[in-house]
C-alpha positions as CSV (number, residue, x, y, z in Angstrom):
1,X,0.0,0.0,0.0
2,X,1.4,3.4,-1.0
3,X,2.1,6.5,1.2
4,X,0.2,9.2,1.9
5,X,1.1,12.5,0.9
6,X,2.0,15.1,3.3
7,X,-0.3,18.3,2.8
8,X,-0.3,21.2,4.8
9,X,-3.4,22.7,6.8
10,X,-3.9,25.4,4.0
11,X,-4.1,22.6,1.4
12,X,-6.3,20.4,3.3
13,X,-8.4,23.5,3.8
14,X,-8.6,24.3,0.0
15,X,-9.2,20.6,-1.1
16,X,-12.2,20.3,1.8
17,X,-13.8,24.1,0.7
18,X,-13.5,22.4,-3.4
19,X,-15.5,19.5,-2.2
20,X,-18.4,21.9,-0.4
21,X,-17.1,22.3,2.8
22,X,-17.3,25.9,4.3
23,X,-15.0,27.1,7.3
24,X,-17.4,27.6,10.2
25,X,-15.2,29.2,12.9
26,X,-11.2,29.4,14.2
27,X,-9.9,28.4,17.1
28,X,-6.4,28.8,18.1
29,X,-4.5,27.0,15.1
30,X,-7.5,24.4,15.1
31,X,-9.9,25.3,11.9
32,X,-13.7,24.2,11.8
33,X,-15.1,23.2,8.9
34,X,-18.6,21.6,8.3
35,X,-20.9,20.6,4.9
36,X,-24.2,19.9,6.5
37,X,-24.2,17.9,9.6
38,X,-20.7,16.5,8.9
39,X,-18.0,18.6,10.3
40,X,-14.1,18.3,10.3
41,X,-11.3,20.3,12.1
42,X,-8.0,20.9,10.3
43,X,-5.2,21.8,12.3
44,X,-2.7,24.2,11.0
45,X,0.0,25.6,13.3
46,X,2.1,27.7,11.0
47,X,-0.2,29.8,10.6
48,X,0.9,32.4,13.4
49,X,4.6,32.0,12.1
């Protein structure tokens, strides 16, 4: 079985908003997004940096 690629918190964030997920709310370096009654949270520290 093959690897995963590595993707950042900003690229996870763009690839979830493409497939209809909107960013609810921020907290900290923790990012909340949710399509309908399915949410997810994306971390992304390097965002303060």
């Amino acid at each position: 079985m093959p690897k995963l690629p590595v993707v950042s918190g900003m690229e996870a964030i763009r690839a979830l908003e493409r497939l209809g997920f909107t960013v609810v709310r921020q907290r900290g370096s923790h990012i909340i997004l949710r399509k309908g009654a399915v949410g997810c949270v994306v971390p992304n520290p390097k965002i303060f940096r």
